[in-house]
C-alpha positions in Angstrom: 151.6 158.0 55.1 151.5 154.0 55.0 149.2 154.1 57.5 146.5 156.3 56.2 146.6 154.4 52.4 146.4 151.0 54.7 143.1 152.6 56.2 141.8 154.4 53.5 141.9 151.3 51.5 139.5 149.9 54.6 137.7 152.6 54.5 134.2 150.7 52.8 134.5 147.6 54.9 134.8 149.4 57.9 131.4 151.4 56.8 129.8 148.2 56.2 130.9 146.9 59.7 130.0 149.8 61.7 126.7 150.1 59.3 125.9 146.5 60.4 125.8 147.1 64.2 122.6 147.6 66.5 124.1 150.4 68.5 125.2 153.6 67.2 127.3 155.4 70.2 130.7 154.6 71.1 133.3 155.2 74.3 136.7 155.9 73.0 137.4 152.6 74.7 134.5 150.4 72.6 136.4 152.1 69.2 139.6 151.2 70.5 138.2 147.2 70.9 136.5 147.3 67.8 139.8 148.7 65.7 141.7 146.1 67.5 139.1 143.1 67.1 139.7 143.4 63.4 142.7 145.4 62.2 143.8 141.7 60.4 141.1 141.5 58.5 141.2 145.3 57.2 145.0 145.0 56.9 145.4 148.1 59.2 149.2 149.6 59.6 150.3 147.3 62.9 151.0 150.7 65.1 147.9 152.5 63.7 146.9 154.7 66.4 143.4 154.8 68.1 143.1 158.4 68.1 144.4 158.5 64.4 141.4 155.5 63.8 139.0 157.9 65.3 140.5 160.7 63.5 139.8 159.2 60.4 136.2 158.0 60.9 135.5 161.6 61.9 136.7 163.0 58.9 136.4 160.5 56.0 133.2 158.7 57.2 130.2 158.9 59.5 131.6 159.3 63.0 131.0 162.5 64.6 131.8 163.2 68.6 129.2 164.9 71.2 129.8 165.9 74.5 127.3 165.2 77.2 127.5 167.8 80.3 127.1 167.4 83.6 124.6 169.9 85.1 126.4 169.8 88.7 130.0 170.7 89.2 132.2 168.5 89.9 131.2 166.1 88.0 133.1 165.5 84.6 131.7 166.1 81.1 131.2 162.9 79.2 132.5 162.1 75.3 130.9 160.1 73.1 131.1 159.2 69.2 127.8 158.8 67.5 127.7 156.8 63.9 125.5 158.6 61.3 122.6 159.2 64.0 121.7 158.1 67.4 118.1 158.9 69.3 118.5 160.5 72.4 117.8 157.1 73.7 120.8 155.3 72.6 122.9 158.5 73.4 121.6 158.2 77.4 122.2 154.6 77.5 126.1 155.1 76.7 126.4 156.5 79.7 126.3 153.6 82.0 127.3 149.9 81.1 124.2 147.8 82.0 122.1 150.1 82.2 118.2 150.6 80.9 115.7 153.0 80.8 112.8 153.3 83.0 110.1 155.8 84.2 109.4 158.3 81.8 111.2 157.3 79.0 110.0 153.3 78.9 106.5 154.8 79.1 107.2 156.6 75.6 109.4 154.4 73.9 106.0 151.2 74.9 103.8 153.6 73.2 101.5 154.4 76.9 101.9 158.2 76.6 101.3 161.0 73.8 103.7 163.1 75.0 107.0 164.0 73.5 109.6 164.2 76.6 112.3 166.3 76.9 113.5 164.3 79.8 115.2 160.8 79.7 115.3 158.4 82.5 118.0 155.8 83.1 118.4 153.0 85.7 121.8 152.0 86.9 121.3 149.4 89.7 123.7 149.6 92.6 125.4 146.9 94.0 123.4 143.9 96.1 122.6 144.9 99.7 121.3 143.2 102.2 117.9 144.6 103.3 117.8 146.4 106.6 115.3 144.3 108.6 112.2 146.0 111.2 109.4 147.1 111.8 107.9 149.6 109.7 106.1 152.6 111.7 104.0 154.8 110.6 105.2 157.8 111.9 108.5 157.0 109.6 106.3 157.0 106.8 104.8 160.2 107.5 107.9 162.0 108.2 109.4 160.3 105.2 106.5 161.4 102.9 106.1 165.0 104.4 109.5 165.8 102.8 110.6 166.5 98.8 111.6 162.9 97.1 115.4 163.0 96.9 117.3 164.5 93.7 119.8 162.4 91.9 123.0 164.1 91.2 123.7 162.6 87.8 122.1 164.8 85.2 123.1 165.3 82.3 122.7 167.9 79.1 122.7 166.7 75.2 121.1 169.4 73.0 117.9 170.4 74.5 117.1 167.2 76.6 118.2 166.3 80.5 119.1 163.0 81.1 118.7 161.6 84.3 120.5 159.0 85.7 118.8 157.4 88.8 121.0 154.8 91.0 118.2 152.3 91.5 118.2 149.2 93.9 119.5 146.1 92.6 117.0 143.9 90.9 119.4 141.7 88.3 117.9 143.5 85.9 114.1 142.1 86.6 111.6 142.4 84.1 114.3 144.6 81.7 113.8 143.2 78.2 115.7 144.3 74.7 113.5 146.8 72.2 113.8 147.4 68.7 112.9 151.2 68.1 113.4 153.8 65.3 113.8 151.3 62.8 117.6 150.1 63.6 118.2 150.4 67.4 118.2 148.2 70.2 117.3 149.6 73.8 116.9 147.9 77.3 113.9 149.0 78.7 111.4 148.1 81.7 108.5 145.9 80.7 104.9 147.6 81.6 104.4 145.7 84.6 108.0 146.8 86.1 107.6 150.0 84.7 103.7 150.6 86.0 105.7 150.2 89.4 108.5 152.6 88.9 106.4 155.1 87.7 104.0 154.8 91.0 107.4 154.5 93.1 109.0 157.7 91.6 105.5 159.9 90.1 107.7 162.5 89.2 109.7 160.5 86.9 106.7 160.6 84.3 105.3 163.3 84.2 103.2 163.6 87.9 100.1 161.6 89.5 98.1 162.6 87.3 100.3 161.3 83.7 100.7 158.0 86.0 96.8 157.4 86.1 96.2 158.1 82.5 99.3 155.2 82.0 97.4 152.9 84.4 94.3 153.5 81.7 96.4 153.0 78.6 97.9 149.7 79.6 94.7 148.2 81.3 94.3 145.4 78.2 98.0 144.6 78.0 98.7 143.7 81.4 99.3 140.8 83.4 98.0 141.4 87.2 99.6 138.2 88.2 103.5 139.4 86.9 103.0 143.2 88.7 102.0 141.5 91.9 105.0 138.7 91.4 107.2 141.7 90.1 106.4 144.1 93.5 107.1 141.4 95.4 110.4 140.2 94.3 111.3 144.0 94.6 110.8 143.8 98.4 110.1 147.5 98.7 110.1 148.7 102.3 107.0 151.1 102.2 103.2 149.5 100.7 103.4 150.7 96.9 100.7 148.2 96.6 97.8 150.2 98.3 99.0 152.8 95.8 98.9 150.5 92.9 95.6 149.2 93.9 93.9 153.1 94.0 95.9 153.3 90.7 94.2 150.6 89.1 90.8 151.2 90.7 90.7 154.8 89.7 91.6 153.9 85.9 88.6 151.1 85.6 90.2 147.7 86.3 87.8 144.8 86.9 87.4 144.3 91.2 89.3 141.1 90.8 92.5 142.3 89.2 93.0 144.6 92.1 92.0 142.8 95.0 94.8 141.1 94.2 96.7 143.8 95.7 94.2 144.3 98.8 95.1 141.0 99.6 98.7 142.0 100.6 97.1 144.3 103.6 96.2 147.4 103.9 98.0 148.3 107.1 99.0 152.1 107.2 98.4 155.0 105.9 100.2 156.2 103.1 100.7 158.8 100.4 100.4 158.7 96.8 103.4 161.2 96.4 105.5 163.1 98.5 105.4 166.1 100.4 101.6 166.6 99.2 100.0 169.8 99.6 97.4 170.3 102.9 94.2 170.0 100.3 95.3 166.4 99.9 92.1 163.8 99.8 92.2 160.5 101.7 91.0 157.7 99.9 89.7 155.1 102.7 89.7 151.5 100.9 93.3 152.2 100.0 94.0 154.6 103.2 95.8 156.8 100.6 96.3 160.3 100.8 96.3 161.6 97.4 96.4 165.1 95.5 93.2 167.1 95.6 91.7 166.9 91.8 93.0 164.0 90.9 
């Protein structure tokens, strides 16, 4: 009983507090920190429980929990506590600790799309690795390209949105920058030049070729040529995503001299705009790109 008059008598400085932050979901763990971080200063009972703080901003305040579920088996449902509201955004980004969102979801939440995805993209970068060293052949690429684009295995289900959580290779985080969206939260998300990248790396991710062309228009006045080319090559990517790029950037009505800047990396194989494209695909010879038929 001491303990819940000792907490109740909180109860509005905690609001404030929680009110006060930038980020609106919570791990059971981050609740835990917070309650211990300042149970002086809101005189909590000294063996007030976690699960009895949680308990109380559930009932008495504006915590509520949500589940996240994992659309393979064997893999574990996730909990989360959301204060007041979250967007799906924030939600997806509890999943992983340092991680952002990319593709699909950075091309909504910089304005470069009129769609309304149901689909969430987030980047958790793997560990550093060295590169594996050679020479690139091109009848690697083709049998690489001739196949479907590997599926993650971390998808997840919150209402009527997937999130997807890709396992990208480590960057440090390059050209990932803090967002203020819907009025009161903070997201890490891709600039346009990473994300013009990712998006030409992983098509599918946003929507298909053809929604990655129509981004290329969109964000033709608000680039910088000279960070994507800096940007692609600090990523080091094994295959040419720059003769992709280039055909990208040509087809959506950039000047000659913002994408020569990628001929001038070398247009040495032939390569494919997407994977496992279908037999009426085109070949585009200044880029030797194979690409979708209609595009």
């Amino acid at each position: 009983m001491a303990k819940r008059k000792k907490i109740e008598s909180a109860k509005f400085q905690i609001i404030d507090y929680f009110d006060a932050l930038s980020f609106r979901v919570f791990t059971v763990e981050q609740l835990a920190g917070i309650m211990e971080e300042n149970s002086d200063s809101w005189n909590l009972a000294s063996r007030q429980s976690v699960s009895g703080f949680i308990e109380f901003l559930v009932e008495s305040a504006k915590l509520k929990p949500i589940t996240l579920e994992n659309e393979n088996q064997g893999f574990p449902k996730l909990n989360r506590y959301v204060w007041n509201s979250a967007s799906i955004y924030a939600i997806a980004q509890s999943i992983k600790k340092a991680s952002y969102l990319s593709h699909g979801s950075a091309v909504f939440l910089l304005g470069l799309t009129d769609l309304l995805p149901k689909v969430v993209h987030l980047n958790f970068e793997q560990s550093p690795k060295p590169r594996q060293r050679g020479v690139l052949l091109q009848e690697n690429i083709d049998r690489a390209f001739s196949r479907p684009q590997r599926p993650t295995k971390f998808v997840y289900r919150y209402e009527d949105y997937r999130i997807i959580v890709t396992n990208g290779k480590f960057t440090g985080r390059l050209e990932v920058s803090p967002i203020n969206v819907f009025s009161s939260e903070v997201l890490d998300v891709t600039r346009t030049e990473r994300t013009l990248i990712d998006i030409t790396v992983r098509p599918n991710y946003a929507g298909g070729v053809s929604e990655v062309l129509e981004v290329y228009r969109r964000s033709k006045e608000n680039i910088s040529v000279q960070v994507l080319t800096a940007t692609l090559k600090k990523l080091d990517y094994v295959y040419p995503y720059h003769q992709s790029i280039g055909f990208y950037m040509q087809r959506a009505g950039y000047p000659e001299r913002q994408y020569s800047r990628l001929k001038a990396l070398g247009i040495n194989y032939d390569f494919y705009l997407n994977y496992q494209l279908p037999d009426t695909k085109k070949f585009d010879k200044t880029w030797r790109l194979y690409y979708p038929d209609g595009l």
